[in-house]
C-alpha positions as CSV (number, residue, x, y, z in Angstrom):
1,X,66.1,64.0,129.6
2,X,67.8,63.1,126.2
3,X,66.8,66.9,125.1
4,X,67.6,68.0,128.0
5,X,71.0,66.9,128.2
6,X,71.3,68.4,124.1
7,X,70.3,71.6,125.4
8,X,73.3,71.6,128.4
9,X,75.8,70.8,125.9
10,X,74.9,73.5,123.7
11,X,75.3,75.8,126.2
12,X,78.2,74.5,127.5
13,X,80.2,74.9,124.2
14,X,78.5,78.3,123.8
15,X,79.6,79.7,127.1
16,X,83.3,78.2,127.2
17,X,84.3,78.3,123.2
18,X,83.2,81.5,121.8
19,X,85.3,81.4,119.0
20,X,83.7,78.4,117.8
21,X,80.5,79.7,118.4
22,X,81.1,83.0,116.1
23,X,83.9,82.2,113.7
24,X,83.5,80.0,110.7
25,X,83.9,76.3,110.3
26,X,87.6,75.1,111.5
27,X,89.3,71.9,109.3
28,X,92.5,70.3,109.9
29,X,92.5,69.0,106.3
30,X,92.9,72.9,105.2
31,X,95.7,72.5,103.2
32,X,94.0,69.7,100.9
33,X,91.7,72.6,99.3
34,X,92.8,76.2,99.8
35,X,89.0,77.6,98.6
36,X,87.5,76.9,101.5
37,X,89.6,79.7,102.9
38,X,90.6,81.8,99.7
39,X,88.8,83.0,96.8
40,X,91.7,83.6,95.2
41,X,92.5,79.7,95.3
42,X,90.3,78.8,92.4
43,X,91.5,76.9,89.8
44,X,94.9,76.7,91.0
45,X,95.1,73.6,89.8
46,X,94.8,74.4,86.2
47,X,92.1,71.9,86.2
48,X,88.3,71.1,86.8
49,X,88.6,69.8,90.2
50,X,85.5,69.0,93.0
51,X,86.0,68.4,96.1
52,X,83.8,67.5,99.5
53,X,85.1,67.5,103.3
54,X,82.7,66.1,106.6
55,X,83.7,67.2,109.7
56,X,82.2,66.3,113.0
57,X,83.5,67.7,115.9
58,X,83.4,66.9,119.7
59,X,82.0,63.6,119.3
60,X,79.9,62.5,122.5
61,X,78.5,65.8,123.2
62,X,74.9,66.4,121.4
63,X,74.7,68.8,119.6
64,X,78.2,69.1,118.5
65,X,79.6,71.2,115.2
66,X,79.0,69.6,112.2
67,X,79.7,70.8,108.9
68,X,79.7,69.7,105.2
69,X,81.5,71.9,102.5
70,X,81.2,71.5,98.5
71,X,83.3,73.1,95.9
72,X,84.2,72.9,92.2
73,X,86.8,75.1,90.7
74,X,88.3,75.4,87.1
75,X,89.7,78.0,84.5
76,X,87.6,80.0,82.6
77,X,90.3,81.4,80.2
78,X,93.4,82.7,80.4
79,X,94.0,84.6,83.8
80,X,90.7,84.2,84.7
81,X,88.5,81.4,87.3
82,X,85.9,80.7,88.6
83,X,84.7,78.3,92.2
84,X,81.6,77.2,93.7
85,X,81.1,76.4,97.5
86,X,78.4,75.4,99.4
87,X,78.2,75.2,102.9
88,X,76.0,73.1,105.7
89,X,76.9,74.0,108.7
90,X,74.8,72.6,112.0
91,X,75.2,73.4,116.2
92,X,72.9,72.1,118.0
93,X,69.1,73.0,116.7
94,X,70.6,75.9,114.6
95,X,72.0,75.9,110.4
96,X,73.6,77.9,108.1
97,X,73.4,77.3,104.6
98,X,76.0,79.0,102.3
99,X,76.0,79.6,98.6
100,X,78.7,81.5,97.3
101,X,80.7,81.7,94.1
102,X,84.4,82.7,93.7
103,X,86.3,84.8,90.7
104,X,89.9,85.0,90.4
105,X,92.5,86.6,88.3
106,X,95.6,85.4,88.1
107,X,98.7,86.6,86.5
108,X,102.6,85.6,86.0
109,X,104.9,88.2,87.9
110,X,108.2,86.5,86.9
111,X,109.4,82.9,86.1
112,X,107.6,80.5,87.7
113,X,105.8,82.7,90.0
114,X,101.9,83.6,90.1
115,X,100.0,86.3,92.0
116,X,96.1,85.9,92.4
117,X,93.3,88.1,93.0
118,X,90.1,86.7,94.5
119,X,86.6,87.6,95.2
120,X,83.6,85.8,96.5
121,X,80.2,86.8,96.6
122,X,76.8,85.0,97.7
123,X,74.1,84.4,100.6
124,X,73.5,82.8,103.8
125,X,70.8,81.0,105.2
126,X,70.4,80.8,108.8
127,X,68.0,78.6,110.3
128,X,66.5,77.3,113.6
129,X,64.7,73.7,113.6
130,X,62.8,74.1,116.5
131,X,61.7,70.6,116.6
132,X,64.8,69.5,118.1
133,X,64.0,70.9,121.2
134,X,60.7,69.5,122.1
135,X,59.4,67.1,124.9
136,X,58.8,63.4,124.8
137,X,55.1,65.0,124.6
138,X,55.8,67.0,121.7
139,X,55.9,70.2,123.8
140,X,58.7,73.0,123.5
141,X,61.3,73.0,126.1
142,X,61.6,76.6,125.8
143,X,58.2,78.2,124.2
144,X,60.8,81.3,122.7
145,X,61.7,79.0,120.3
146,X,58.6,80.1,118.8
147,X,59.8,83.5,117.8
148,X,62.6,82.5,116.2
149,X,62.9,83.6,112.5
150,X,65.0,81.9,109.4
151,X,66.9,84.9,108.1
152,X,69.0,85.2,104.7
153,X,72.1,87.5,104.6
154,X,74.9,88.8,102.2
155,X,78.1,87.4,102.0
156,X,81.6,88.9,100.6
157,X,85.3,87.3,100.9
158,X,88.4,88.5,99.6
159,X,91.9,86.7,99.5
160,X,95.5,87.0,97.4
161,X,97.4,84.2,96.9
162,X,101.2,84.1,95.7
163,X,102.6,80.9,94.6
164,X,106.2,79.6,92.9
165,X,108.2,76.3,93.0
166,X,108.2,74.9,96.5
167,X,106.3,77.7,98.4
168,X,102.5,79.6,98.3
169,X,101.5,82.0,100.4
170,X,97.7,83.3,100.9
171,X,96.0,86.1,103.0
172,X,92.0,86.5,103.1
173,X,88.8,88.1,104.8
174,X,85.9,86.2,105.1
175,X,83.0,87.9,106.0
176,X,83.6,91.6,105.3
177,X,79.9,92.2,105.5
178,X,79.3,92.2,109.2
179,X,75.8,91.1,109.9
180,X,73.5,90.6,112.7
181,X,71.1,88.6,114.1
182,X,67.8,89.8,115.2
183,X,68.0,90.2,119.1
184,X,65.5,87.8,119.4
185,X,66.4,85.4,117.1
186,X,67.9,82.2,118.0
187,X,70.3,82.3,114.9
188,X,74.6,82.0,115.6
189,X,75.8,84.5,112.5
190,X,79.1,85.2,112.6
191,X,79.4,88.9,113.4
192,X,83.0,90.0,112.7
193,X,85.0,89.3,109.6
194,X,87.3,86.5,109.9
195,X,91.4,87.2,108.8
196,X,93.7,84.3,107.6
197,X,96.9,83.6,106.3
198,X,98.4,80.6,105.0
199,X,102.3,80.0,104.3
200,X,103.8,76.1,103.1
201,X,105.8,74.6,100.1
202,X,107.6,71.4,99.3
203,X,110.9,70.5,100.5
204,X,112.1,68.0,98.9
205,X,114.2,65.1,100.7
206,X,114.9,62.3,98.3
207,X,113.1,60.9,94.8
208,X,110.4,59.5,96.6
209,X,110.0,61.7,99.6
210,X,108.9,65.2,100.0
211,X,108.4,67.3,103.2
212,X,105.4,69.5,103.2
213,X,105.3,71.7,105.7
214,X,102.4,74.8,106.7
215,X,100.6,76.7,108.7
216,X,97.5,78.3,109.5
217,X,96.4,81.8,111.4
218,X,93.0,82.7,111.7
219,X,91.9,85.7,113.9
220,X,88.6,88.3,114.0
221,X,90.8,90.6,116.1
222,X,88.7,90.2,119.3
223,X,88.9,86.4,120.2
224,X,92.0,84.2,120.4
225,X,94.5,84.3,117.6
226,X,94.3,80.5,116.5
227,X,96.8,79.1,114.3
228,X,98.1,75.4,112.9
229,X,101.5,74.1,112.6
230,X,101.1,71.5,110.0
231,X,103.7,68.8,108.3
232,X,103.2,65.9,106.0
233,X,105.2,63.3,104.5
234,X,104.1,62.6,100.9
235,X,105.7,59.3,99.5
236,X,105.9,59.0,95.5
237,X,103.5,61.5,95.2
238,X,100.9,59.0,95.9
239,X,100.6,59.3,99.6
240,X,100.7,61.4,102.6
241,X,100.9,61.4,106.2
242,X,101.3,63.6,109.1
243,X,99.9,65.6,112.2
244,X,99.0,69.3,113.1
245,X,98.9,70.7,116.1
246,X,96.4,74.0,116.9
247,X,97.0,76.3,119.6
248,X,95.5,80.0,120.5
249,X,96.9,83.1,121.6
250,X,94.9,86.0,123.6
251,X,96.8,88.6,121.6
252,X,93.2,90.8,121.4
253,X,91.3,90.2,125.0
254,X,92.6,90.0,128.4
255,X,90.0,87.5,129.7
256,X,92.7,84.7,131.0
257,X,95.9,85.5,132.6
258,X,97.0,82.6,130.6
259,X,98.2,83.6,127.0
260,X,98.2,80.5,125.4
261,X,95.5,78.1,125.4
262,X,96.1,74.3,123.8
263,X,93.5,73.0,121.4
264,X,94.0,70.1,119.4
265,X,96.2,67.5,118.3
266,X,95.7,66.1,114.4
267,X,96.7,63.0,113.1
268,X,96.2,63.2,108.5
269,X,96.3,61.2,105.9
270,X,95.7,61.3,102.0
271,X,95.9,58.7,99.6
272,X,95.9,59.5,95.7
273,X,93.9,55.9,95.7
274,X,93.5,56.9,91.2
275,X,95.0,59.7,89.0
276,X,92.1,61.2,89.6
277,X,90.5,60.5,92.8
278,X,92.2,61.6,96.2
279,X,90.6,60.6,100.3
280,X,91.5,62.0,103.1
281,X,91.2,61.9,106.6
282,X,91.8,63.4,110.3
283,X,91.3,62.7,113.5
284,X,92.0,65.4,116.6
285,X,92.8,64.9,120.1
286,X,91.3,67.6,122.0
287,X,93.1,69.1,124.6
288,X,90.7,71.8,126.0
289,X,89.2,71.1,129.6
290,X,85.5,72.0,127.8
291,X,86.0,68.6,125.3
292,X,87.3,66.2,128.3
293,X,84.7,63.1,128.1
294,X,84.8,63.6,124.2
295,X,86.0,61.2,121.6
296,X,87.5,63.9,119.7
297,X,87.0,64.8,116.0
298,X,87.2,63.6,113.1
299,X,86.8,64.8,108.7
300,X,87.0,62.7,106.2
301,X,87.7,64.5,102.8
302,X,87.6,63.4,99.1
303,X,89.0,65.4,96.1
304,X,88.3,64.2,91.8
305,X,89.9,65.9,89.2
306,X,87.6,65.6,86.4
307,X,91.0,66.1,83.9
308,X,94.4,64.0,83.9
309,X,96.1,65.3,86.9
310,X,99.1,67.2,85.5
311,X,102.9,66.3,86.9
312,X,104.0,69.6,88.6
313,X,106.3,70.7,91.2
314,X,103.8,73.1,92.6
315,X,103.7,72.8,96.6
316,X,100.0,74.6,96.2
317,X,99.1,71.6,93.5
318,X,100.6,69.0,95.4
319,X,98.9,69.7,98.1
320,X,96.1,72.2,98.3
């Protein structure tokens, strides 16, 4: 029964959220570490920084999104960085393991304002454990199962990223590669590349107090246009807190009548708890009819920067 009920719930998210299904790994904490996103982010920070994010999604339903991402970025020389990201990513009985390193070039086009270049380049596991659909008897529930194959394929990203005092911007392409699963396979591989842009800065309100607004827009020009309206307070530079709020709009695909479809509400926080060491966290609300019965989702992120962290008034240092 207990398989049974895993199996319904896979389905269930399959059939009713696509873009989940096909697109890569959502965060609310996005604006904590811009490489996730942009290969043109690393070492933005002018320093050797790591960082680690958990996300587990729709908690309650089996079988849920659940996804770990790894980086470490730094400068190599002048103009030039380099990033590392790895990726687990798991839904229901399938994985995808990502290994992919970033290069960017970066270059001063007036005072106090950078342009970077990014490219990212690396391979994709997918995988299928098959022994998380079998019977109390050890059987498979569904003897197709047997078929499937683990599979490796390219992958290639590409972003910009513009920065100056108290705003960044970024755009990006993840995925330009399209690749396929094999027709009998039970892999999800993202078939379409993925677009985003990025916009925030710092506004600042007092001595201790600074605004820091952004947002999010992710789309693979077929399924919904998803984007995140995002502000934080941060207080003496030391601490942050504030919500998002995630929506989508049918701007490719007339399948619902209904142009706009509500998604999530986040609550986030980050504490700089060291001069080096940085947590944060996030919790969603789920508004979709699909996650009713769930207790939502949550990350938990944590960032060290292996260098004295340098005082700046860069939103994109600040905060991403």
């Amino acid at each position: 029964m207990k398989k049974i009920l895993l199996l319904a719930g896979i389905l269930g998210m399959f059939c009713v959220n696509r873009v989940e299904a096909q697109q890569i790994a959502q965060f609310s904490q996005y604006m904590f570490n811009g490489l996730y996103i942009n290969p043109a982010y690393a070492g933005q920070k002018d320093m050797l920084y790591g960082h680690m994010v958990f996300r587990r999604q729709w908690v309650g339903i089996g079988g849920a999104p659940q996804t770990t991402m790894l980086s470490l970025d730094g400068n190599l020389s002048k103009g030039s960085n380099i990033g590392f990201i790895y990726t687990n990513d798991k839904i229901g009985a399938t994985y995808t393991n990502s290994f992919m390193v970033d290069y960017a070039y970066r270059f001063q086009i007036g005072e106090n304002k950078r342009l970077s270049f990014g490219l990212s380049a690396g391979m994709v596991h997918h995988g299928f454990n098959r022994y998380k659909l079998l019977n109390e008897d050890g059987s498979l529930i569904d003897v197709e199962a047997l078929s499937s194959k683990n599979v490796w394929k390219p992958g290639f990203d590409a972003g910009l990223y513009f920065d100056m005092k108290n705003f960044y911007a970024g755009f990006s392409i993840i995925g330009i590669v399209a690749n396929k699963a094999d027709t009998k396979s039970f892999q999800v591989i993202r078939t379409d590349a993925n677009y985003f842009l990025t916009l925030g800065g710092t506004i600042p309100l007092n001595e201790k107090l600074k605004l820091l607004p952004s947002t999010l827009l992710k789309t693979d020009l077929k399924n919904p246009l998803t984007f995140d309206i995002n502000a934080m307070l941060m207080i003496s530079d030391r601490f942050s807190v504030g919500g998002s709020y995630r929506t989508g709009v049918l701007w490719f695909t007339d399948v619902e009548d209904n142009t706009r479809q509500r998604d999530a509400l986040s609550l986030i926080s980050e504490i700089h708890i060291t001069d080096n060491i940085r947590i944060g966290m996030a919790y969603d609300f789920d508004l979709n009819k699909v996650t009713t019965g769930t207790n939502g989702s949550f990350e938990i992120s944590l960032g060290y920067y292996f260098t004295k962290i340098k005082k700046n008034t860069r939103p994109s240092d600040i905060v991403e």
